[in-house]
N, C-alpha and C positions, 0 to 999 in steps of 0.2 A: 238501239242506237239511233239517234237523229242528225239529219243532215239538214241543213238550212240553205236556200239558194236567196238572199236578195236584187233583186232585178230592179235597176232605175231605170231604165227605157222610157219613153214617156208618149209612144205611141203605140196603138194594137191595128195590124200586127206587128210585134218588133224583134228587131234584131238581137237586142240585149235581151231579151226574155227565151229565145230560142237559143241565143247560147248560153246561159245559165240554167233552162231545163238541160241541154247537151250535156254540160259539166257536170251536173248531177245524176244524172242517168249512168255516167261515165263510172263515177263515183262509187255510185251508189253499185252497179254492175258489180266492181271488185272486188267492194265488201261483200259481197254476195258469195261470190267465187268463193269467199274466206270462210263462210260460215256464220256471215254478219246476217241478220235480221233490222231491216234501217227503213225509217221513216225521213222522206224527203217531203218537205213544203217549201215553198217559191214567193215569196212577198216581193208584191209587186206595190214600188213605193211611189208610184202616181196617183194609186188611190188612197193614199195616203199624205197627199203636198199637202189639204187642209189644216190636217191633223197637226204633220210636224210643224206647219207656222205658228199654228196656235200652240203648242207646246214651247216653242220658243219665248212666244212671248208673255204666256202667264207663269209655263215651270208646272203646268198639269198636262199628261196626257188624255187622249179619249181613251175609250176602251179596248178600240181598235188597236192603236198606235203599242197602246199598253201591250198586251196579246203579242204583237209584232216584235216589242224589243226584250218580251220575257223571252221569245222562241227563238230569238239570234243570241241570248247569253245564254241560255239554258243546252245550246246543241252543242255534238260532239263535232261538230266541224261546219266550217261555214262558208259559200261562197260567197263572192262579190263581184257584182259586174257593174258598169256605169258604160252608157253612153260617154264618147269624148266630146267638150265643147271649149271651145277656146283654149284647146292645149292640156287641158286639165280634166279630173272628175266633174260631173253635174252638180251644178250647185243643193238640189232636191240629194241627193246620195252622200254629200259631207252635212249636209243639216243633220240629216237622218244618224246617220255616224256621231253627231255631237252630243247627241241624246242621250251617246251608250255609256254607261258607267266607264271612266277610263279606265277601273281594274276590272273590267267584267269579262275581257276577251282576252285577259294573260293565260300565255299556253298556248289556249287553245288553235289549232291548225284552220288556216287561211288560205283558200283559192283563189288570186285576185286575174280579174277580167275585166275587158275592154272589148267595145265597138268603136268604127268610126266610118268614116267616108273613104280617106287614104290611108296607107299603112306610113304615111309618114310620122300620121301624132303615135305609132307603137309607142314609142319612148317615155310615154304617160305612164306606165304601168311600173316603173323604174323612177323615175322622178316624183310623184306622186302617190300614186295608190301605195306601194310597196312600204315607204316612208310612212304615209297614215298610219297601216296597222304594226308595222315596229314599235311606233308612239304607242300604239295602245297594246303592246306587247303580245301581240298574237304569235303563234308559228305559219308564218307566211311559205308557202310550198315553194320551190326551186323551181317549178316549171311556169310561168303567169301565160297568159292564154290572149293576145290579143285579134280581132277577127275585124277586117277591114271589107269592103263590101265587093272585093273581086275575091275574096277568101272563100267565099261559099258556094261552093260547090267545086272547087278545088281540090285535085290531089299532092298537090306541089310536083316538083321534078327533084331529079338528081342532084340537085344542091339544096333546095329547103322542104322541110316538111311541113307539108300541108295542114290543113286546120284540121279535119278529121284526127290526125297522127298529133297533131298539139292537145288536143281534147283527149286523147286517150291517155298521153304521157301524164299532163297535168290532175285528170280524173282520177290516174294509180298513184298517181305520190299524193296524193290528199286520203285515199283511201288508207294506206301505208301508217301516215301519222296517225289518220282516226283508230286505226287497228291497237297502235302500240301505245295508244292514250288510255288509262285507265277511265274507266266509266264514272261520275259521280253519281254517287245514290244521291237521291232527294229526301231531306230529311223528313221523317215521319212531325205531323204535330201532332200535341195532346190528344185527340179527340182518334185520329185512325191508330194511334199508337196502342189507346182501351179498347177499341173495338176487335186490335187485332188478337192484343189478351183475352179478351171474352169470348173470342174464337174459337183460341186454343184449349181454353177451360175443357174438361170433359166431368159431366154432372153424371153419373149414375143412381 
């Protein structure tokens, strides 16, 4: 089972990258509990802003870019975080998005996250993110994760719960849907389909 974390952060070290390793840790933890065997990788799409301009404007990816958007349509579940900037996703996080086939992520189960500075812009994640991958028909999880920068290292109080307690709620309902998603095999081609016959042959 693979799990995907995309990270737009656009500094090291960042905030959006340590909370979309969290998410996936979180995640990935559950299936674990369940009996899940899961492979987590984290694209980080800053070393990638070349790629997807130029992708934009000729309609070729690099090989890079290519590799990045086979392993967000090819996983059984996928985060997504962005930096907040002007109220909104990162411009660098919806290019990257525009790239992706718009049938490529139906189904499949969606972690959506957010950074910012105040917990005012939370309401990105709802207005925004949330919307995107409906558009692109994903199953977007009931929990979204927004982490604001007095959020970290937080346990909340008796009225909200804290980010650690949102990373874990939102880590097991993504976990949940990956569980109850059937797995797609990868279709054999020609060539491993012979070899697997010539395997099985038995010559005496």
């Amino acid at each position: 089972m693979k799990l995907v974390a995309v990270s737009a952060g656009l500094s090291t070290p960042s905030s959006t990258r340590l909370l979309a390793d969290r998410l996936a840790e979180s995640a990935r933890g559950e299936l674990a509990t369940q009996g899940h065997d899961v492979e987590t990788e984290v694209i980080e799409l800053r070393e990638l802003a070349v790629a997807v301009a130029n992708n934009l404007l000729t309609g070729f990816p690099s090989p890079q870019l290519a590799a990045a958007i086979d392993a967000v349509t090819s996983a059984q579940g996928l985060i997504a975080v962005t930096p907040v900037f002007t109220a909104s996703y990162s411009g660098l996080f919806k290019s990257f998005f525009d790239l992706i086939d718009p049938d490529a992520l139906t189904g499949k189960p969606v972690l959506v996250a957010a950074t910012g500075g105040t917990a005012r812009h939370s309401l990105v994640l709802e207005h925004a993110l949330r919307p995107l991958f409906a558009y692109l028909r994903a199953t977007v999880v009931a929990t979204a994760v927004y982490a604001a920068s007095e959020d970290w290292g937080s346990g909340g109080d008796e009225y909200t719960e804290g980010l650690p307690a949102r990373i874990r709620r939102a880590g097991g309902e993504l976990a949940g849907l990956m569980a109850a998603r059937p797995v797609e095999e990868t279709p054999e081609d020609d060539v491993t389909a012979l070899e697997r016959q010539l395997a099985d042959l038995r010559f005496d």
